[in-house]
N, CA, C and O of each residue as an XYZ file, in Angstrom:
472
protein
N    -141.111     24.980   -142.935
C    -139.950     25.163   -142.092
C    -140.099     26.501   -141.379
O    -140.540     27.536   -141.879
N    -139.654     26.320   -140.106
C    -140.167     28.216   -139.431
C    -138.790     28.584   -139.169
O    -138.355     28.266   -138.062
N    -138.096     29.131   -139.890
C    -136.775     29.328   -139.768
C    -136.863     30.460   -138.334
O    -135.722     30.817   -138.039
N    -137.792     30.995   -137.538
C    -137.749     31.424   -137.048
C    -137.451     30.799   -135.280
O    -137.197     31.166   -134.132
N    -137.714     29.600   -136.154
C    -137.080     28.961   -134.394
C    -136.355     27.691   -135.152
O    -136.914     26.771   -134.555
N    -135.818     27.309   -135.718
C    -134.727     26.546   -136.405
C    -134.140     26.126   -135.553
O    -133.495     25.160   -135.961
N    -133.932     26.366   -134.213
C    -133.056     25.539   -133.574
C    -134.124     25.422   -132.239
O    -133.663     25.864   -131.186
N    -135.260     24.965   -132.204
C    -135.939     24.295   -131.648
C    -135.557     25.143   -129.725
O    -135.371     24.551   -128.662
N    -135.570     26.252   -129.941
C    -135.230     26.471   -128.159
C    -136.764     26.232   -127.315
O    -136.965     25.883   -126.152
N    -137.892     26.635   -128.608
C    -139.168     27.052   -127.882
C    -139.910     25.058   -127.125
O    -140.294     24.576   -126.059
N    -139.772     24.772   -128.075
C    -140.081     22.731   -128.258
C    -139.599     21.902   -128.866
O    -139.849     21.518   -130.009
N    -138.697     21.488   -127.974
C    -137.886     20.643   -128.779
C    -137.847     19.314   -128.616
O    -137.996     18.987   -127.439
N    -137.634     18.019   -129.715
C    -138.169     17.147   -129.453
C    -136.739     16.447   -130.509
O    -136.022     17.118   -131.251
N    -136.679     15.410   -130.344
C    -136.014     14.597   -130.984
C    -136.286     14.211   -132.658
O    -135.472     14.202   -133.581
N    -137.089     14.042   -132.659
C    -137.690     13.559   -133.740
C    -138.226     14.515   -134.345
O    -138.232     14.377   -135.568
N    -138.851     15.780   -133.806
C    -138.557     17.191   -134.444
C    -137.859     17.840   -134.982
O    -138.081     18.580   -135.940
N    -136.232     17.503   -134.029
C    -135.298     18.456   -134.512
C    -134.591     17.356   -136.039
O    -134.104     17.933   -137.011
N    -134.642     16.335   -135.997
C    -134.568     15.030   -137.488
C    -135.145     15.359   -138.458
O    -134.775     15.400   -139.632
N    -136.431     15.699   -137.812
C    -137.536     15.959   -139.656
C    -137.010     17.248   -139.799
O    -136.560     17.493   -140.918
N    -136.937     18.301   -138.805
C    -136.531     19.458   -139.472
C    -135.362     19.338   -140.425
O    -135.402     19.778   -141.574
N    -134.283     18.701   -139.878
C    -132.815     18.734   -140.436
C    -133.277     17.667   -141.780
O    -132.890     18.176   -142.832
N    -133.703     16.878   -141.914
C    -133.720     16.161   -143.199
C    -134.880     17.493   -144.353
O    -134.533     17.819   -145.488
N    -135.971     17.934   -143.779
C    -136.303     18.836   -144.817
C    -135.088     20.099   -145.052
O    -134.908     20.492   -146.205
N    -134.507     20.530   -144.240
C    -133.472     21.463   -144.430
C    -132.359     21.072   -145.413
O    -131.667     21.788   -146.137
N    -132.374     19.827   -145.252
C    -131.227     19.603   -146.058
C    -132.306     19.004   -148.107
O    -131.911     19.071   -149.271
N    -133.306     18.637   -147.639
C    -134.212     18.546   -149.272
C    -133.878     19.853   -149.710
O    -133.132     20.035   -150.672
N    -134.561     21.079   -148.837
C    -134.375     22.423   -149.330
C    -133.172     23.152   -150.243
O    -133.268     23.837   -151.261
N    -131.988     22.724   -149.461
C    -130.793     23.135   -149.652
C    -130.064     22.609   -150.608
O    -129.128     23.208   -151.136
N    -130.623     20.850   -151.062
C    -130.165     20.237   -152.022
C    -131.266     21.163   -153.474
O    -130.833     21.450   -154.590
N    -132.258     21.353   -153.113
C    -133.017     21.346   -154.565
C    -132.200     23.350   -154.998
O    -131.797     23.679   -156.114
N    -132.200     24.168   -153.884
C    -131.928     25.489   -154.383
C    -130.092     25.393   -154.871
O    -129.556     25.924   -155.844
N    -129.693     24.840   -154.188
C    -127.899     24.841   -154.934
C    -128.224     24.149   -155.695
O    -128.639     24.998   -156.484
N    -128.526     22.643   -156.490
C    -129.092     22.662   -157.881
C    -129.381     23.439   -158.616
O    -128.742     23.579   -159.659
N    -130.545     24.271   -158.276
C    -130.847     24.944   -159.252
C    -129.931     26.289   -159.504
O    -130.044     27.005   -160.499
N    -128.962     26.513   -158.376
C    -128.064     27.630   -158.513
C    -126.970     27.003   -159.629
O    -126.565     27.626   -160.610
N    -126.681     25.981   -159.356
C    -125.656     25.283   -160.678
C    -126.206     24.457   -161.693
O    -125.666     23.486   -162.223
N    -127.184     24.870   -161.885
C    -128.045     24.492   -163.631
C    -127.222     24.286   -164.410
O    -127.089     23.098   -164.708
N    -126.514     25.056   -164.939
C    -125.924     25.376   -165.591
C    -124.437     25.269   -166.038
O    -123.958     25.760   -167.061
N    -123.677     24.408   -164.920
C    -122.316     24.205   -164.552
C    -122.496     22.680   -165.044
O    -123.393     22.118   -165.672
N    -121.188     22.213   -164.464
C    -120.765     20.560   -164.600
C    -121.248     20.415   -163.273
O    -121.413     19.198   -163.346
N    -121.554     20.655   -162.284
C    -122.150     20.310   -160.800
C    -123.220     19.565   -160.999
O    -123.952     19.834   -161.952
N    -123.551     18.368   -160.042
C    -124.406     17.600   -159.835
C    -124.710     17.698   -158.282
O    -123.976     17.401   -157.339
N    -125.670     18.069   -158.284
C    -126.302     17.992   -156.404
C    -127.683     17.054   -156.310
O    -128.805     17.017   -156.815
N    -127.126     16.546   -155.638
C    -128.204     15.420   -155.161
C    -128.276     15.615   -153.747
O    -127.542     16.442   -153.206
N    -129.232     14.813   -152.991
C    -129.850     14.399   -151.879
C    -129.718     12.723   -151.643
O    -129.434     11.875   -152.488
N    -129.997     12.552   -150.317
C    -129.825     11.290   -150.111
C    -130.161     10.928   -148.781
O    -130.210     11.736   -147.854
N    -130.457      9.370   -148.661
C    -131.237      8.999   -147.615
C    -130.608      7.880   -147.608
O    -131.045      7.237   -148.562
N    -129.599      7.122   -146.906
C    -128.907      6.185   -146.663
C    -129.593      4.960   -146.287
O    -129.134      3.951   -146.823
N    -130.645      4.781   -145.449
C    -131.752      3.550   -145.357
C    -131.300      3.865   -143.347
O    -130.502      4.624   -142.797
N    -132.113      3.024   -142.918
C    -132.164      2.796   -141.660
C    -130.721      2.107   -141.207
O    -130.773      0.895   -141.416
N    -129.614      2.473   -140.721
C    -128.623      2.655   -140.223
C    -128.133      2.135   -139.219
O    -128.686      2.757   -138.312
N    -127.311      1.243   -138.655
C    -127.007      0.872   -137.386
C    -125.882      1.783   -136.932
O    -124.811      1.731   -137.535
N    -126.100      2.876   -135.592
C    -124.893      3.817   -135.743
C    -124.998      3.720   -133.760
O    -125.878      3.230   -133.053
N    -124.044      4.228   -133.487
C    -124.262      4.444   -131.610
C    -124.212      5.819   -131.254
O    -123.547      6.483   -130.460
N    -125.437      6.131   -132.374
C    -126.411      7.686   -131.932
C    -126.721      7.814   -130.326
O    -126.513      8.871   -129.730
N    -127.112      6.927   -129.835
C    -127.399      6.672   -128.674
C    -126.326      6.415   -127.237
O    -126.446      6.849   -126.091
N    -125.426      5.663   -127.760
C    -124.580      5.243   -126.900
C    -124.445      6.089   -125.187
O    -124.364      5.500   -124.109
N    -124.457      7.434   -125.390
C    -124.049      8.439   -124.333
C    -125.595      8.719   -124.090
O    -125.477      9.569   -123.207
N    -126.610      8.615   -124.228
C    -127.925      8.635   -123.763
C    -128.170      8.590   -122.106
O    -128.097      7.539   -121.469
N    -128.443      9.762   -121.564
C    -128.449      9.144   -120.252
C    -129.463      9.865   -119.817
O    -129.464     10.243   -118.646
N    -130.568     10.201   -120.737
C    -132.230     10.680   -120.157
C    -132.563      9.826   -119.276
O    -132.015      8.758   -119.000
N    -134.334     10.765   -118.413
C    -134.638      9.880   -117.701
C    -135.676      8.923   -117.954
O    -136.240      8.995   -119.046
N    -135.935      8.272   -117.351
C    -136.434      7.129   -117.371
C    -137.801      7.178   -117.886
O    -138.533      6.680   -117.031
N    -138.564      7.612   -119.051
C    -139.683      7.683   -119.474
C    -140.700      6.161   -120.288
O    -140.244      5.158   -120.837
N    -141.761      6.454   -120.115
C    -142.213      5.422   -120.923
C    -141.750      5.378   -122.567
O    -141.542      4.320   -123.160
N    -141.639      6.601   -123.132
C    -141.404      6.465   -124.668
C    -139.647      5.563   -124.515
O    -139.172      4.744   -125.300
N    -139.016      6.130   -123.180
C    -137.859      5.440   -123.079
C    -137.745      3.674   -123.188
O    -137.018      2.902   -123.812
N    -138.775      3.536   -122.312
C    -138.676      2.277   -121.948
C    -138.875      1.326   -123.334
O    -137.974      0.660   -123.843
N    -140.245      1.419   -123.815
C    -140.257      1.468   -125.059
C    -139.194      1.569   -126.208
O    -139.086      0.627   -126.994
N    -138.633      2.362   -126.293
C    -137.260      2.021   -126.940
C    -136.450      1.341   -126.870
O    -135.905      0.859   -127.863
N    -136.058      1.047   -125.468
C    -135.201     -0.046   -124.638
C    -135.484     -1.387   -125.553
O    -134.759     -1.936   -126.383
N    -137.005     -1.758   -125.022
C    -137.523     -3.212   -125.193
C    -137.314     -2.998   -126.998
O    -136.665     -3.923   -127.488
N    -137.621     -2.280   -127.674
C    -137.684     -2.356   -129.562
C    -136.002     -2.323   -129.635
O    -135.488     -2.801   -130.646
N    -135.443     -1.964   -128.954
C    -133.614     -2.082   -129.574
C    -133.530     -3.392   -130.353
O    -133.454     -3.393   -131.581
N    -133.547     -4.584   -129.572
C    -133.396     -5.854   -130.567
C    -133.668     -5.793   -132.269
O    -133.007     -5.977   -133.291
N    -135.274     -5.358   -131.848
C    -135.828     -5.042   -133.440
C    -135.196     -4.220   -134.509
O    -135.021     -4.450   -135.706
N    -134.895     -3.173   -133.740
C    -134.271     -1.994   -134.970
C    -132.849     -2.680   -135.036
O    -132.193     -2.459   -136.054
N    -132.367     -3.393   -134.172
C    -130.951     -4.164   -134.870
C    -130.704     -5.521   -135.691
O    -129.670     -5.899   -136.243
N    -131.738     -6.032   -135.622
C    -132.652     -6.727   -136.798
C    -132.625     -6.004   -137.588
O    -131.688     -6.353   -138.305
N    -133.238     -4.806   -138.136
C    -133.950     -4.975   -139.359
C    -132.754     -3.413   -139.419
O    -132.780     -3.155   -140.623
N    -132.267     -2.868   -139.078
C    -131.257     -1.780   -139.662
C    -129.526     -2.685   -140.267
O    -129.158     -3.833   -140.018
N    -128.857     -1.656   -141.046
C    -128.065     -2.041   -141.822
C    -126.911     -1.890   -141.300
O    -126.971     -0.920   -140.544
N    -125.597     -2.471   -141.309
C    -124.463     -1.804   -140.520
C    -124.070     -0.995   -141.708
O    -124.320     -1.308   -142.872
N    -123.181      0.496   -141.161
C    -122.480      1.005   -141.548
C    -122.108      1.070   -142.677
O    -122.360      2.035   -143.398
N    -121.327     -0.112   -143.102
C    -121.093     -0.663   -144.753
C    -122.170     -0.367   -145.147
O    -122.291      0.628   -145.861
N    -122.797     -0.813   -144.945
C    -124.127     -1.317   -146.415
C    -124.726      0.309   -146.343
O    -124.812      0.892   -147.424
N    -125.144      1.055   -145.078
C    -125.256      2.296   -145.263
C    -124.774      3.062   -146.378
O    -125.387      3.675   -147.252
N    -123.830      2.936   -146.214
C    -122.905      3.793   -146.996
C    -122.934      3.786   -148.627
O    -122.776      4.781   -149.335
N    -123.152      2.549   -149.037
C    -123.769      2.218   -150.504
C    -124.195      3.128   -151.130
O    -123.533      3.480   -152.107
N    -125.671      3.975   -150.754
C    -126.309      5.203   -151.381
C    -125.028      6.179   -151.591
O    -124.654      6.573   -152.696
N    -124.359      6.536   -150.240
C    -123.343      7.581   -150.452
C    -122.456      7.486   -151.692
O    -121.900      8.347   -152.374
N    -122.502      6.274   -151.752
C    -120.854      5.680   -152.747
C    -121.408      5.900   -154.054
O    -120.636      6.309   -154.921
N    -123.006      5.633   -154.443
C    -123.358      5.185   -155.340
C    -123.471      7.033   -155.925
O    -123.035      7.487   -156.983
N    -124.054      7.629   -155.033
C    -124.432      8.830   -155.351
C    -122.872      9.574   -156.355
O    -122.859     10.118   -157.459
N    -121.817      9.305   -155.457
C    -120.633     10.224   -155.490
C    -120.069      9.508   -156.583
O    -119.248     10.268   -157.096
N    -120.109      7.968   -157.455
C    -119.530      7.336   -158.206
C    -119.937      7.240   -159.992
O    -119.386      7.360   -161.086
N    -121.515      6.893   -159.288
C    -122.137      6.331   -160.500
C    -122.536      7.404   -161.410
O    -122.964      8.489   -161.017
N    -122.317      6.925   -163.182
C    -122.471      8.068   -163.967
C    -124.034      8.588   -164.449
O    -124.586      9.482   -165.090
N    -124.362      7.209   -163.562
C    -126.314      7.374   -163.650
C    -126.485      8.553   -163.048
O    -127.268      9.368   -163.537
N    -125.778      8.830   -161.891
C    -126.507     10.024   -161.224
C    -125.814     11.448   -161.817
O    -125.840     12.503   -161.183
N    -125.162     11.282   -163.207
C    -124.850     12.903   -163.851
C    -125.885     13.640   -164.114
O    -125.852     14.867   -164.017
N    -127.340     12.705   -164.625
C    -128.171     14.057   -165.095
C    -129.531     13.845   -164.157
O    -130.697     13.933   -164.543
N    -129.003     13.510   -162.680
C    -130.008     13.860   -162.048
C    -130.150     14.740   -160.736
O    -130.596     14.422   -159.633
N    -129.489     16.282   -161.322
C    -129.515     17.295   -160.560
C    -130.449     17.284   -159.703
O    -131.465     16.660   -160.008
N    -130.392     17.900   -158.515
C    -131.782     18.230   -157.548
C    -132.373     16.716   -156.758
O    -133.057     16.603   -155.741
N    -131.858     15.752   -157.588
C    -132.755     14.817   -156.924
C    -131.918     13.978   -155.643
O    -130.830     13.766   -155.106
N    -133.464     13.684   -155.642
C    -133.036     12.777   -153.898
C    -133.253     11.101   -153.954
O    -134.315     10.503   -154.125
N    -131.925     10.547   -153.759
C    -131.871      8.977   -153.704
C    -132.021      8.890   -152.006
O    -131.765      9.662   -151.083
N    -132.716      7.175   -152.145
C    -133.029      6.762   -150.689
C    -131.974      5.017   -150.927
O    -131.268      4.734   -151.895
N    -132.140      4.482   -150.152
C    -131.383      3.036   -150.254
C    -132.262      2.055   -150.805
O    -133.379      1.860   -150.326
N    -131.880      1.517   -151.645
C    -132.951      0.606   -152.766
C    -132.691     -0.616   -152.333
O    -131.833     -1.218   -152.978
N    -133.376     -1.399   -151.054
C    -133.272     -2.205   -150.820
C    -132.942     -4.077   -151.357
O    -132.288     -5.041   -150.959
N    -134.157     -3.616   -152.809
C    -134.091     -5.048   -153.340
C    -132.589     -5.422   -154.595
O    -132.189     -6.442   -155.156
N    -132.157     -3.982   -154.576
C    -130.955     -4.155   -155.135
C    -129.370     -5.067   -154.019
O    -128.383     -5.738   -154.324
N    -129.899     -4.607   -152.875
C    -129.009     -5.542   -152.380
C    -129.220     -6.582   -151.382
O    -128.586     -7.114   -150.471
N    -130.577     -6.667   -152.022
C    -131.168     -8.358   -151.421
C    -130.399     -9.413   -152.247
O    -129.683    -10.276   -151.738
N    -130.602     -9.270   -153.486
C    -129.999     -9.468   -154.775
C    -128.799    -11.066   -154.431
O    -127.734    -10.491   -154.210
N    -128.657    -11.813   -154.367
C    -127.851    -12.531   -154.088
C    -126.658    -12.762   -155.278
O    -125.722    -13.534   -155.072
């Protein structure tokens, strides 16, 4: 992480400024863990799964090939991403379940075949 340009003024990229913010936030989950070792606090991390959200909606770049490209894959990623609800699952599960009391520091992602599950 180069905390020295953290907010991307020098190159900034989309998908740059994402990976940064998801390692920023691993970082931040594992050191407040380990700052509350010792308490009743549980800090976890989390990764909700691929998301159907209207991140995009107000998008009004110009017209690039990586654009276009995106355009034509929209169908796909709304295929295969989750609405909202089902997103939210990891969150619920994280903040509810008593499984996750003794697993300080760690990072859950969305466990797909659990809610293939019929």
């Amino acid at each position: 992480m180069n905390w020295d340009e953290c907010n991307l003024k020098e190159k900034f990229s989309t998908f740059g400024s994402y990976s940064k913010s998801k390692l920023a936030n691993v970082l931040f989950t594992a050191e407040l863990a380990k700052r509350l070792k010792d308490t009743r606090v549980t800090v976890v991390g989390l990764h909700p799964g691929f998301v159907r959200t209207e991140i995009f909606r107000d998008y009004k770049g110009t017209l690039t090939f990586r654009s276009i490209i995106f355009l034509l894959l929209q169908p796909l990623f709304w295929m295969t991403s989750m609405s909202s609800r089902e997103g939210a699952q990891t969150s619920i599960h994280c903040a509810i379940s008593d499984e996750v009391l003794d697993q300080n520091g760690k990072y859950f992602r969305f466990l797909l075949l659990k809610y293939l599950m019929f």
